[in-house]
C-alpha positions in Angstrom: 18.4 31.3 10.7 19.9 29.7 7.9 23.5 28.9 7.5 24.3 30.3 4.6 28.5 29.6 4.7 29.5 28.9 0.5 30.9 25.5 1.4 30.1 23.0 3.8 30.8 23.4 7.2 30.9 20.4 9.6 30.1 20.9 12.6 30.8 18.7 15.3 28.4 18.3 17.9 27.4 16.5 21.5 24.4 14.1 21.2 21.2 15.8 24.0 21.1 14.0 26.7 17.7 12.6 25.2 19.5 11.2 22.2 22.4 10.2 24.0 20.0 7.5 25.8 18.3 6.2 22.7 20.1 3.7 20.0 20.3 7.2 17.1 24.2 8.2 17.1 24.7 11.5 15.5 27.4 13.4 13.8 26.3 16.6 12.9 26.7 18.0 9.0 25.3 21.5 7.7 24.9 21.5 4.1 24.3 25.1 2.9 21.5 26.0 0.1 23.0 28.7 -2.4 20.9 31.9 -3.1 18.5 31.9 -0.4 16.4 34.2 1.5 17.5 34.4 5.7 14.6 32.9 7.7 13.6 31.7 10.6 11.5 28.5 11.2 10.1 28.0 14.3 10.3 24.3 15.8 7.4 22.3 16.1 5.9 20.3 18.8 4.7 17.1 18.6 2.7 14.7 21.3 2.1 10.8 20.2 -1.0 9.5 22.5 -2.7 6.0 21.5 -5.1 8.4 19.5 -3.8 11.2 18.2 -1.1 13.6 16.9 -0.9 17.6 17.4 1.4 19.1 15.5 2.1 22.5 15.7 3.9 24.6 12.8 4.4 27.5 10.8 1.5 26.4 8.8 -1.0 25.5 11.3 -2.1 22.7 13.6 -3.2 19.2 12.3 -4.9 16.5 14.3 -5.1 12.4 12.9 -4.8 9.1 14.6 -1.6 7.4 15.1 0.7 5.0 17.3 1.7 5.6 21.1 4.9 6.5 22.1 6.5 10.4 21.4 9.0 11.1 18.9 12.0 12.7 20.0 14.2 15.9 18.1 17.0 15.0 15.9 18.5 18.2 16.1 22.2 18.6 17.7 21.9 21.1 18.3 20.4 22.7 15.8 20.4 20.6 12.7 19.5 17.2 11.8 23.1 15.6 11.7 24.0 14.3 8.3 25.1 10.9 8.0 23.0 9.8 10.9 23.0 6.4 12.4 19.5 5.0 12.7 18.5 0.8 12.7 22.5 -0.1 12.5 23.4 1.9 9.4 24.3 5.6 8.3 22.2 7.9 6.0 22.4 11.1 4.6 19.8 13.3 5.5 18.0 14.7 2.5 15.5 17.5 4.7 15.3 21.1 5.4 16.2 20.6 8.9 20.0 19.5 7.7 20.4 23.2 6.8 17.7 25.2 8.2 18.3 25.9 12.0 15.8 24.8 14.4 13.0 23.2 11.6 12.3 20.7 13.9 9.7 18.8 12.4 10.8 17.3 9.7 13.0 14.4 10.9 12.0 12.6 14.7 12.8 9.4 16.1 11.5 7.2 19.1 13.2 6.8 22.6 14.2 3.9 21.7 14.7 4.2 17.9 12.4 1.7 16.6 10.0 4.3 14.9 10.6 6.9 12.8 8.5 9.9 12.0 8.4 12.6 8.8 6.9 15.2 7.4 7.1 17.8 5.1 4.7 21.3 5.1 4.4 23.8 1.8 7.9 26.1 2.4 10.5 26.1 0.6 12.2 25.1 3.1 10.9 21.6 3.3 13.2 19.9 1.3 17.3 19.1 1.2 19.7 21.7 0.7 20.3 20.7 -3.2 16.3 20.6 -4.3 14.7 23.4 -6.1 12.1 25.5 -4.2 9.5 23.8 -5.7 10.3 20.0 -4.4 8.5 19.4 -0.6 11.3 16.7 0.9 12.1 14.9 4.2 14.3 11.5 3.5 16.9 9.2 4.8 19.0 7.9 1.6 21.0 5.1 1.5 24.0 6.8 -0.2 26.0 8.2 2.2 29.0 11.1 1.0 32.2 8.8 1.0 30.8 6.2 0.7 30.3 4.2 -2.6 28.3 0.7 -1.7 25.3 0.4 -3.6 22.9 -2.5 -4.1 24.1 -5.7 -6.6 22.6 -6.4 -9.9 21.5 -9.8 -10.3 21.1 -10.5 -6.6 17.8 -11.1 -4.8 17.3 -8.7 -2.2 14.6 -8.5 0.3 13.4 -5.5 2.0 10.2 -4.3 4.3 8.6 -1.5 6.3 5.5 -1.1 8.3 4.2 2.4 7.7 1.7 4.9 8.9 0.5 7.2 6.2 -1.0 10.0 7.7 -4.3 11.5 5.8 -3.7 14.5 3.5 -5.7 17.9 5.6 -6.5 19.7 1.9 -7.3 16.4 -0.3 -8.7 18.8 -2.9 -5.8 20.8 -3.2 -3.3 17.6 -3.3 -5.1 16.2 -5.8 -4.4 19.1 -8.7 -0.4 18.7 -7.7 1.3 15.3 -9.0 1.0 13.1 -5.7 4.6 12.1 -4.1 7.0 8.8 -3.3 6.9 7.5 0.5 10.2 5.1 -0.4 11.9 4.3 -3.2 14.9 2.5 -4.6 16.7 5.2 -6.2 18.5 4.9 -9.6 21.6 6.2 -8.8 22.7 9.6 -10.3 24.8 8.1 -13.5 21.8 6.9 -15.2 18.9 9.4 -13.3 15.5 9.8 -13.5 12.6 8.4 -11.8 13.5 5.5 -9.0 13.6 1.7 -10.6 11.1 1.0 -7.1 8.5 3.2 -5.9 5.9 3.1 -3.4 3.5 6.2 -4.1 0.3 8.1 -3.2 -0.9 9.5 -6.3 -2.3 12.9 -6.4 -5.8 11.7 -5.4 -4.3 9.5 -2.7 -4.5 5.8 -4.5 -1.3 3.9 -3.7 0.8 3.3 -5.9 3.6 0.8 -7.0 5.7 1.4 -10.1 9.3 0.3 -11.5 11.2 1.9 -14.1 14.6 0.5 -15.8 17.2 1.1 -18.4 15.0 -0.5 -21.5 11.7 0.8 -19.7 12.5 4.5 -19.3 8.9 5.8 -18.8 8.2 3.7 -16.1 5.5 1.0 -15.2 2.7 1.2 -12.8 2.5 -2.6 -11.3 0.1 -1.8 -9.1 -2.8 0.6 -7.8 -5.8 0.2 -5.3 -7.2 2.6 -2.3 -4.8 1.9 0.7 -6.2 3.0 4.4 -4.7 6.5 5.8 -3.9 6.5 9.2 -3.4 2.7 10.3 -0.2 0.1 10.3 0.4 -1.2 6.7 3.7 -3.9 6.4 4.9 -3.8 3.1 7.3 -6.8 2.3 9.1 -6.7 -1.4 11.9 -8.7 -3.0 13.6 -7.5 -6.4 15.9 -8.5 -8.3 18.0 -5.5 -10.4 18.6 -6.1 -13.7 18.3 -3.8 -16.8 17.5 -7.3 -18.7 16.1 -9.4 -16.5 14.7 -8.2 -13.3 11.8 -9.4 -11.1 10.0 -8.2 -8.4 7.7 -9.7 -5.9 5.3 -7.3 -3.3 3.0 -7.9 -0.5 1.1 -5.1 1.0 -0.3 -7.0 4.8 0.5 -10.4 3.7 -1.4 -10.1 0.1 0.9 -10.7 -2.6 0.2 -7.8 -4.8 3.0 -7.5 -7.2 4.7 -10.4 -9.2 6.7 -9.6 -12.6 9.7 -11.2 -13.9 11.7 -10.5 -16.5 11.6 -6.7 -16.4 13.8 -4.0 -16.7 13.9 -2.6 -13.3 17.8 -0.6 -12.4 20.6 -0.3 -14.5 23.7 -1.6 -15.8 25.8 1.3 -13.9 24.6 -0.5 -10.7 24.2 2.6 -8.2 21.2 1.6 -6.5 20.5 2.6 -3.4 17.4 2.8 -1.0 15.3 6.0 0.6 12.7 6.4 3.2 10.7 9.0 3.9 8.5 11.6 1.8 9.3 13.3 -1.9 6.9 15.1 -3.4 8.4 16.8 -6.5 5.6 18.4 -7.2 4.8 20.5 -3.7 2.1 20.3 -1.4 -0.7 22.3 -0.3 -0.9 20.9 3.3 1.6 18.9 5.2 2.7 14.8 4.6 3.2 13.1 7.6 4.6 9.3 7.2 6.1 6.9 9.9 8.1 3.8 9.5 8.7 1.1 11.7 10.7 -2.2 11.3 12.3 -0.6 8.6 14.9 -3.3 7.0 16.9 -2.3 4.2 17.2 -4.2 0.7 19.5 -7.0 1.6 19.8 -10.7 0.8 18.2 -12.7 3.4 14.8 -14.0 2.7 11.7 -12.2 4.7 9.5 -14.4 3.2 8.9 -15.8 6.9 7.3 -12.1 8.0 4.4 -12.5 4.8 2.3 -14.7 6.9 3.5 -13.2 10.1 3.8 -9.1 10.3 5.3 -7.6 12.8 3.6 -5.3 15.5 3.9 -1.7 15.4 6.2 -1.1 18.2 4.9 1.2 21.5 8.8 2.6 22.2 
């Protein structure tokens, strides 16, 4: 049920034994949603073959290809922790399962931490404890309580993920909602608004790459085409922030797709940080599953090596 305490509690926890043997540290963090119903969500179970994924929810049971390997709970016990460690860094857990007890689904990780799975289902309780009902959420966010380090200005920053976007069960119904973000490069709450990076699905599935900045408020779509649900897709970028004078460079499978210079992309308050997962402000009418795999955050060494040479979606 939910914990429902009027300020946060945290709560500190022993790692499963399952978690203890995998790379994922956890220190466990309940952040309460005001004004809620009590519920009860029952956990979910997931089995990874080299074919296929049964999930098995609240809402039903979904079957669609994806990787080998099973993901493992991030609950300890009964929440996600928030920060968690996962790849070498901490994040905050934006997700219904950092307040709602036992909503297993939403966050899991490989044995051996090199794969990370989400997904998000139509209940209000699929999103983080500060969302309105409405919003369908399950991230890791760069900006971590405490701590203030965001990404430069003027710097250029390289970042990449290989990612599994899982097909949409109601397609029909998706497409009359808005579509959602599978990663972004947040603004930062001083300036707010829509992220300066985005890497979408639009509401009748076409991806989607847009950037938005301090002297481009509405945003700009820099790219759109069909992408393939259901199969590995490495995604290499490297931006430059800059409310003046940004640039940013993508390749989607070693294709360059994106290349713009001199855009407004961030702002002069310099709070950047990056998110992975699945936001959908808009809801859904069937559940979003995404994985991500060699997942490196924005940072300044060059990947221009991995363009002509992606990485293989790991078995752990």
């Amino acid at each position: 049920m939910r914990n429902l305490a009027s300020v946060r509690m945290p709560i500190l926890l022993a790692c499963t034994a399952a978690l203890a043997a995998s790379p994922v540290a956890v220190s466990a963090r309940a952040y309460p949603k005001a004004n809620k119903n009590t519920t009860t969500t029952t956990p979910t179970t997931t089995t990874t073959t080299t074919t296929t994924t049964t999930t098995t929810s609240t809402t039903g049971t979904t079957t669609t290809p994806v990787s080998t390997g099973e993901y493992l709970s991030t609950l300890d016990p009964t929440y996600t922790p928030s920060p968690i460690t996962w790849i070498g860094r901490k994040w905050r857990t934006n997700a219904g399962s950092s307040y709602v007890t036992n909503m297993d689904r939403s966050v899991k990780i490989s044995s051996l931490g090199k794969r990370i799975r989400f997904e998000i289902q139509n209940t209000s309780d699929d999103n983080s404890a500060v969302d309105g009902d409405t919003i369908r959420r399950s991230e890791l966010s760069g900006s971590v309580y405490g701590d203030p380090t965001r990404m430069p200005n003027g710097v250029s920053l390289w970042g990449g993920f290989t990612t599994i976007h899982h097909s949409w069960a109601d397609p029909t119904g998706m497409s009359k909602l808005w579509g959602g973000v599978y990663g972004q490069i947040h603004m930062g709450s001083t300036f707010g608004g829509s992220p300066a990076l985005a890497f979408r699905r639009k509401a009748n599935g076409t991806f989607r790459i847009t950037t938005r900045g301090e002297f481009n408020t509405s945003g700009t779509v820099r790219y759109e085409a069909p992408l393939s649900w259901d199969k590995p897709h490495d995604i290499v970028y490297n931006v430059v922030l800059d409310p003046n004078a940004g640039s940013l460079r993508v390749w989607i499978d070693g294709v360059k797709v994106v290349d713009a210079a001199n855009i407004s992309i961030g702002s002069h308050y310099a709070e950047s940080y990056f998110n992975i997962g699945a936001y959908f402000s808009g809801g859904v009418t069937s559940p979003v599953v995404a994985e991500y795999a060699n997942v490196v955050y924005p940072s300044t060494p060059s990947l221009l090596t991995r363009v002509t040479s992606s990485p293989a979606w790991p078995n752990d």
